[in-house]
TORSEMAR-862475 format. One record per residue (C-alpha): residue number from 1; z, y, x. Coordinates in Angstrom, 3 decimals. Layout:
<rs>
[r NUM [Z Y X]]
...
</rs>
This chain:
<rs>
[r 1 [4.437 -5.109 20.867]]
[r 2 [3.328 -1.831 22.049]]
[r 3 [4.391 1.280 20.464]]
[r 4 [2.640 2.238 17.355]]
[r 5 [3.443 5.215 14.453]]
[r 6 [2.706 3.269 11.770]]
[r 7 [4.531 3.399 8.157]]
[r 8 [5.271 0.559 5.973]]
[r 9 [5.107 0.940 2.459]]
[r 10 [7.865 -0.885 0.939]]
[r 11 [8.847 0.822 -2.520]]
[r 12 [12.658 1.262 -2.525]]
[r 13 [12.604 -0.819 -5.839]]
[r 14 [11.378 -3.879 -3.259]]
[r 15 [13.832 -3.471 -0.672]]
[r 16 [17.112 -3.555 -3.172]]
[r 17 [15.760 -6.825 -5.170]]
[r 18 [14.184 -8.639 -2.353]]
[r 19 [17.046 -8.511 0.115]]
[r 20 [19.364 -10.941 -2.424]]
[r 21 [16.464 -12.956 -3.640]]
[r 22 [14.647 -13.343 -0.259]]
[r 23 [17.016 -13.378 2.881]]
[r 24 [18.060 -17.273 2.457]]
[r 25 [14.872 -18.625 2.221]]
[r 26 [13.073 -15.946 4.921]]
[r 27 [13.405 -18.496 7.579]]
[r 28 [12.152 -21.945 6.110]]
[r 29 [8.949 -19.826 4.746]]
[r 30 [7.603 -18.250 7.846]]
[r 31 [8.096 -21.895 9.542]]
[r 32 [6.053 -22.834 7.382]]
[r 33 [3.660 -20.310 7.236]]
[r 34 [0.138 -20.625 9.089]]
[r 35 [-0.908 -16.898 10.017]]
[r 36 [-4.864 -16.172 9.647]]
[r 37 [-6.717 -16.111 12.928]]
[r 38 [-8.515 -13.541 13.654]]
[r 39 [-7.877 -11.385 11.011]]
[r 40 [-9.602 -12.426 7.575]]
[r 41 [-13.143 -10.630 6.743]]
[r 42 [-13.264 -8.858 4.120]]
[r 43 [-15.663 -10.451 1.400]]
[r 44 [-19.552 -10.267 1.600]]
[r 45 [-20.311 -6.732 1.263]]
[r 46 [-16.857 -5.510 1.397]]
[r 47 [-14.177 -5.218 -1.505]]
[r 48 [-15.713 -4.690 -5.109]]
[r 49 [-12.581 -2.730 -6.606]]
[r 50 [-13.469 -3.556 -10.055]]
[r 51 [-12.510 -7.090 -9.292]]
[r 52 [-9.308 -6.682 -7.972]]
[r 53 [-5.874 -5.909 -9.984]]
[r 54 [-5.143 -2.824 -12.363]]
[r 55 [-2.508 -0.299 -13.043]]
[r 56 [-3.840 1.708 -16.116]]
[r 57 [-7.387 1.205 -15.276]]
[r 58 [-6.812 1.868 -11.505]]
[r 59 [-7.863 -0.802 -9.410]]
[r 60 [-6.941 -1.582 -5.730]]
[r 61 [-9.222 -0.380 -3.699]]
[r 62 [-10.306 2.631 -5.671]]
[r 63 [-11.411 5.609 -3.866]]
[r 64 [-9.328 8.709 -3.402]]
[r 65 [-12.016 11.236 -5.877]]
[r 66 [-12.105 8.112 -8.283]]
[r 67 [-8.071 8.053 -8.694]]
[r 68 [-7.917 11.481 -8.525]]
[r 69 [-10.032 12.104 -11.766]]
[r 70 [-8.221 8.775 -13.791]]
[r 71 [-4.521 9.917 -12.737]]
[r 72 [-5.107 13.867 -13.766]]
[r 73 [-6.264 11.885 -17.375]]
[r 74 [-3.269 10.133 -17.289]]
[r 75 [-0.787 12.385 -16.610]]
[r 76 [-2.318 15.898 -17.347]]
[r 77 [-0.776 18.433 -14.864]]
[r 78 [2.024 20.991 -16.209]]
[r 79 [4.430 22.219 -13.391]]
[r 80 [6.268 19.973 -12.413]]
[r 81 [4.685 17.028 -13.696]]
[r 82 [1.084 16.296 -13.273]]
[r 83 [-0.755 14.417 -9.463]]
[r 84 [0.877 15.707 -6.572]]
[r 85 [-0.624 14.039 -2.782]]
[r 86 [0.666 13.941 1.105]]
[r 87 [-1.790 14.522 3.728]]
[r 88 [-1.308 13.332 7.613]]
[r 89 [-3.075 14.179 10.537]]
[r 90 [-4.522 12.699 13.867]]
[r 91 [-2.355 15.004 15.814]]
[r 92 [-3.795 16.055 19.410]]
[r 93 [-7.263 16.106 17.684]]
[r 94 [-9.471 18.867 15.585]]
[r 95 [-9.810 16.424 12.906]]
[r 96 [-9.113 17.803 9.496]]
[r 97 [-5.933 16.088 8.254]]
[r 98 [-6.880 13.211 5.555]]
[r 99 [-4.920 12.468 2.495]]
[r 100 [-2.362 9.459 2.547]]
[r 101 [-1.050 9.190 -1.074]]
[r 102 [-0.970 10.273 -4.776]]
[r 103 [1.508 10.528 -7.184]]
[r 104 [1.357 11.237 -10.528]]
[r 105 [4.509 11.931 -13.139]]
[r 106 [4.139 12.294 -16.380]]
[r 107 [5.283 15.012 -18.722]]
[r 108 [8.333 14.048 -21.246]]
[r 109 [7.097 16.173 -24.153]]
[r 110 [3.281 14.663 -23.496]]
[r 111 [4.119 11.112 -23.253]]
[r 112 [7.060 10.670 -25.600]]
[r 113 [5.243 9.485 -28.784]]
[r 114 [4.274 6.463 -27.053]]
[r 115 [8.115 5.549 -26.106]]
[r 116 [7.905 6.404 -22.884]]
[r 117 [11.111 8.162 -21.706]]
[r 118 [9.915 8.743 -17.924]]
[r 119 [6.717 6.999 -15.778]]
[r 120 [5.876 7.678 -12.470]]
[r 121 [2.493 6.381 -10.659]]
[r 122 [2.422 6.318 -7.150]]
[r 123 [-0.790 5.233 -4.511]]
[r 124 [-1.178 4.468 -1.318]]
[r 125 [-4.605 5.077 0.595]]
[r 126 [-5.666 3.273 3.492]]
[r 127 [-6.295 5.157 6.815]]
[r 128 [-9.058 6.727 8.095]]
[r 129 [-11.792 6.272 10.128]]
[r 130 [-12.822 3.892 7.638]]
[r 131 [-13.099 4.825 3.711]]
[r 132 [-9.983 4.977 2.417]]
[r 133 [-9.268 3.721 -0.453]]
[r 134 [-6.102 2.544 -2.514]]
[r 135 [-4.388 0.006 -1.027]]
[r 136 [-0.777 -0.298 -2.644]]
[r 137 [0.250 1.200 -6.449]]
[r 138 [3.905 1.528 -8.067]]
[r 139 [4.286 2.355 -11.162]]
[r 140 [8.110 2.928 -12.470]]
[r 141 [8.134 3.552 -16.133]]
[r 142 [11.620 3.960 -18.161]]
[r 143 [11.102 2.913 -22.374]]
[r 144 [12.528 6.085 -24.706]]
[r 145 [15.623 5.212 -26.317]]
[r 146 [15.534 3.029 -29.863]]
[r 147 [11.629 2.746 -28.935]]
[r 148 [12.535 -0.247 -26.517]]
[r 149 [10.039 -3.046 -26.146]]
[r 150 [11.476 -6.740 -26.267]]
[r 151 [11.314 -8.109 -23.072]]
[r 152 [9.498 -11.305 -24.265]]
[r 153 [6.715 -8.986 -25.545]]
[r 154 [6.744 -7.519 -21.935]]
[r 155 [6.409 -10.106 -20.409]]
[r 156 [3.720 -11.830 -22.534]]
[r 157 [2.051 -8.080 -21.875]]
[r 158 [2.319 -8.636 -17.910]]
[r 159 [0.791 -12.302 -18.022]]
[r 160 [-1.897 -11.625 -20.878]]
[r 161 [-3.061 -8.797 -17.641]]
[r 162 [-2.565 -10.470 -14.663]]
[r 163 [-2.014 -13.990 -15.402]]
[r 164 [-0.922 -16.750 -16.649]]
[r 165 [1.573 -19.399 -14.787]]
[r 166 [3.222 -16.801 -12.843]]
[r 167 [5.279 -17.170 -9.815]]
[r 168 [9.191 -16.508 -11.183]]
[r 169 [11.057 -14.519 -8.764]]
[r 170 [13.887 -14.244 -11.017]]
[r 171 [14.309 -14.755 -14.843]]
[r 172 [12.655 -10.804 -15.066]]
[r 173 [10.894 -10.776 -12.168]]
[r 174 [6.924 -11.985 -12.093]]
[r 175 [4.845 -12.651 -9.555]]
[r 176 [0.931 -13.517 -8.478]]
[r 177 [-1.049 -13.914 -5.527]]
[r 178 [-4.844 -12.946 -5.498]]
[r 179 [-7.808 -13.386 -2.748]]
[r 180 [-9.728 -10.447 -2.112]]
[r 181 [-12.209 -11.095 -4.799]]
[r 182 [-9.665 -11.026 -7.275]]
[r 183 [-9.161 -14.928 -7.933]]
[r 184 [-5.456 -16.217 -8.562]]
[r 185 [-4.226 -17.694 -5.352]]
[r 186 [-1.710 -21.350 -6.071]]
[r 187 [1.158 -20.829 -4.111]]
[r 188 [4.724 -22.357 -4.651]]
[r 189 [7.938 -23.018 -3.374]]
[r 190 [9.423 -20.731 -0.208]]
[r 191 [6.144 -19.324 0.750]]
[r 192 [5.411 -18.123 -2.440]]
[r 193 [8.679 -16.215 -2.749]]
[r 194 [8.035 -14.886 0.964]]
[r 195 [4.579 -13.921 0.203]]
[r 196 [6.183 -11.702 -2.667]]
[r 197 [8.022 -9.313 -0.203]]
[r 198 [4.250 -8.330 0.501]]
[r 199 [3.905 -6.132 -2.476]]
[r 200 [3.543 -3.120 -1.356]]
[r 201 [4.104 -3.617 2.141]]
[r 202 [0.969 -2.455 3.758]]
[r 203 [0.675 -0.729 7.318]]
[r 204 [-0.685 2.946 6.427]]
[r 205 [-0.425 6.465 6.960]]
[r 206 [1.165 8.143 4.132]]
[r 207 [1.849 11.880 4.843]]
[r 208 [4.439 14.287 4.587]]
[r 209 [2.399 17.579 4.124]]
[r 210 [1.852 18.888 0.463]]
[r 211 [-1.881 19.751 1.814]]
[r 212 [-4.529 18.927 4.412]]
[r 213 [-4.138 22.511 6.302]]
[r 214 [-0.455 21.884 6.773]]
[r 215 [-0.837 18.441 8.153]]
[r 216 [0.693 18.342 11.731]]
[r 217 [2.741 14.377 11.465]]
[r 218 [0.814 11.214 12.041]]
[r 219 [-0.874 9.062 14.928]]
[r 220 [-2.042 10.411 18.528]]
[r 221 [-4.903 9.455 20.729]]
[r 222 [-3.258 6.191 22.549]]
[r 223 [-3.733 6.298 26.659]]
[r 224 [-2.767 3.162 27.599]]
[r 225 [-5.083 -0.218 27.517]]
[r 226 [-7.188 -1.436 24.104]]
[r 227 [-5.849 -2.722 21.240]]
[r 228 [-5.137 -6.381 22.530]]
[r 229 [-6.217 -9.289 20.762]]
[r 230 [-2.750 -10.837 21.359]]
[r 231 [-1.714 -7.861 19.070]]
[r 232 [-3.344 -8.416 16.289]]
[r 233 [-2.563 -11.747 16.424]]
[r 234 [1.531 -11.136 16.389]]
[r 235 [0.650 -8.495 13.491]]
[r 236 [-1.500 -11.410 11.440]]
[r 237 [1.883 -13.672 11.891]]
[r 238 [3.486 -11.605 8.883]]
[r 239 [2.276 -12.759 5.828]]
[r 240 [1.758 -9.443 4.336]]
[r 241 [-1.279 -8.565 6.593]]
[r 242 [-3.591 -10.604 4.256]]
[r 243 [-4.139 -11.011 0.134]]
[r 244 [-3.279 -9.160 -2.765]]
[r 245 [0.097 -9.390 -4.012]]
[r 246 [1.231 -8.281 -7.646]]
[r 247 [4.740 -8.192 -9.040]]
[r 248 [6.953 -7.068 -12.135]]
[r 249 [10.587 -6.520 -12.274]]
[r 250 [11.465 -5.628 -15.906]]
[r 251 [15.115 -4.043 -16.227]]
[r 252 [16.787 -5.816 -19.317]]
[r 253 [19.189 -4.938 -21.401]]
[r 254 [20.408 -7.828 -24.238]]
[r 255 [16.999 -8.957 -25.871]]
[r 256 [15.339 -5.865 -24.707]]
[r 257 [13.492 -4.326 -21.836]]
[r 258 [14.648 -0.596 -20.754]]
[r 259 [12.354 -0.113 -18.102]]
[r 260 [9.890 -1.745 -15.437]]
[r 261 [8.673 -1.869 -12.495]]
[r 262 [4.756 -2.943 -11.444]]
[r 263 [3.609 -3.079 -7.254]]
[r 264 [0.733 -4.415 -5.873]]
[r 265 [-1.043 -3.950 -3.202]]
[r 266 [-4.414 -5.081 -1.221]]
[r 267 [-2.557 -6.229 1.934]]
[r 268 [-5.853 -7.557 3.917]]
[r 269 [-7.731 -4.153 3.554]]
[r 270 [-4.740 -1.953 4.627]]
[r 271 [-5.043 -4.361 7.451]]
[r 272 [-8.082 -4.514 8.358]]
[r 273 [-8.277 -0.254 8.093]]
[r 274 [-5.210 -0.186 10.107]]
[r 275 [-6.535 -1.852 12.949]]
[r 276 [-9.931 0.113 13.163]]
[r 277 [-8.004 3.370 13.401]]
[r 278 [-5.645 1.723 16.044]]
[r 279 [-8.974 1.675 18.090]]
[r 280 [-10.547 4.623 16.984]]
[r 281 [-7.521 6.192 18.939]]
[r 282 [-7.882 4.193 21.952]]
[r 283 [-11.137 5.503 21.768]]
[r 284 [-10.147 9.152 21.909]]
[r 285 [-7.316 8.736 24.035]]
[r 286 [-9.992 7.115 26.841]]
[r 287 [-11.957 9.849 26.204]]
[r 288 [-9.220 12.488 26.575]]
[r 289 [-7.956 11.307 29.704]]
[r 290 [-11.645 10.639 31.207]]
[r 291 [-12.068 14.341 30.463]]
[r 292 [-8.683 15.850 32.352]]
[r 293 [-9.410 13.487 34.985]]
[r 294 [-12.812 15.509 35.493]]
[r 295 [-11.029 19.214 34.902]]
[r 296 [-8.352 17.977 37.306]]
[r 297 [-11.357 16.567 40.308]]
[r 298 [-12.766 19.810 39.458]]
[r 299 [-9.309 21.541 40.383]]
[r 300 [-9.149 19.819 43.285]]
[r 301 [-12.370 19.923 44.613]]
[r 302 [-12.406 22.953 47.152]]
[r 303 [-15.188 25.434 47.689]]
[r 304 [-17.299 25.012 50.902]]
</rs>
């Protein structure tokens, strides 16, 4: 595999649970998984967000202006709460830096009426050239104190919105599997439970500067040979380059449910973005280099 800069979002939330749930059965699943070749086209006319899973009205593969206005009505901005973002940057380039996520926190003294002790909304953006749009969600919300749900009204909440006959990671932890049009995938047994470590884990740029000016991290102009076929290819062998993936992990405490956890995430987009920009800078790596070589001939050349 040839050197890349790309980040994986995997909410820490993810990484605790799965590595328990998921390590003993890692092996038998991706035996038995059959990785997409090439990588899966999008649907006719490209991903209709509106079709795809919610978090608060804010579908994958909404558009950075479009989840800008819904989060700032969610969670109404009052220092320190309110949508912050994280910007990255095609460093070597004069391209403007591009934001990479959102995140949104709510105010305590706004949303405690509803029972809401703390909620945090986080998004992911795919990476440019292409239109980005979101491409993984996590919301974390923590229930006030004596305003606790039960957890079977929870759950019934979770599978009235995203599904019946979901995929049980663990006796609090729900799972389901979408195409890219939004329709409820089947999947059981060991590949279903490997398929779950996908939520979330997306190949994008997320950002580390607070604004687009102060963006100086992210990926360079590549000099060396194309994007490679055989690349993509090892890439498509993880199951989390294709499909939407959805999951809940309610925290429970005796016949109640002190706080949640929702990620999901539109794992064939990120993809399929990822991989354009991956040749967009081949592209202006070849042309960087075709343009020293000329200053250097020039250099070189001497006057007669």
């Amino acid at each position: 595999m040839r050197p890349t800069t790309f980040g994986i979002r995997t909410p820490i939330a993810a990484v605790i649970l799965a590595a328990a749930s998921f390590a003993a059965q890692q092996a038998k699943a991706q035996a038995a998984y059959t990785p997409p070749t090439p990588v899966p086209a999008a649907p006719a006319g490209g991903i209709n967000a509106s079709t795809l899973p919610d978090i608060q009205g804010i579908h994958l593969g909404t558009t950075i202006p479009d989840a800008r206005v819904k989060l700032s009505a969610l969670y109404p901005s009052k220092a320190p709460f309110g949508v912050t973002g994280r910007w990255g940057k095609f460093v070597g380039t004069t391209i403007p830096g591009w934001q990479g996520s959102m995140q949104a926190t709510a105010n305590p003294t706004v949303i405690a009426p509803q029972g809401v002790a703390s909620d945090t909304l986080s998004i992911t953006f795919s990476t440019p050239p292409n239109k980005q749009v979101a491409v993984s969600m996590d919301r974390n919300v923590m229930y006030q104190t004596a305003k606790y749900p039960t957890e079977a009204n929870v759950k019934a909440a979770l599978i009235q919105k995203y599904g019946p006959n979901p995929i049980m990671i663990g006796p609090d932890w729900l799972g389901w599997i979408f195409d890219e049009q939004g329709k409820p995938v089947a999947m059981t047994g060991s590949v279903a439970t490997l398929k779950m470590q996908c939520g979330g884990n997306v190949l994008a740029q997320l950002g580390t500067a607070s604004s687009a000016a102060e963006a100086n991290t992210g990926p360079s102009p590549t000099t060396n040979a194309p994007l490679a076929r055989a690349q993509v290819d090892q890439w498509m062998r993880d199951p989390c380059r294709s499909g939407v993936v959805v999951w809940a992990k309610i925290t429970v405490s005796g016949l109640y449910a002190i706080g949640m956890d929702v990620v999901m995430s539109e794992n064939g987009e990120a993809t399929r973005d990822w991989i354009v920009m991956q040749e967009y800078m081949d592209q202006l790596g070849a042309a960087q280099k075709l343009q020293q070589q000329r200053k250097a001939q020039q250099v070189a050349t001497p006057k007669l």
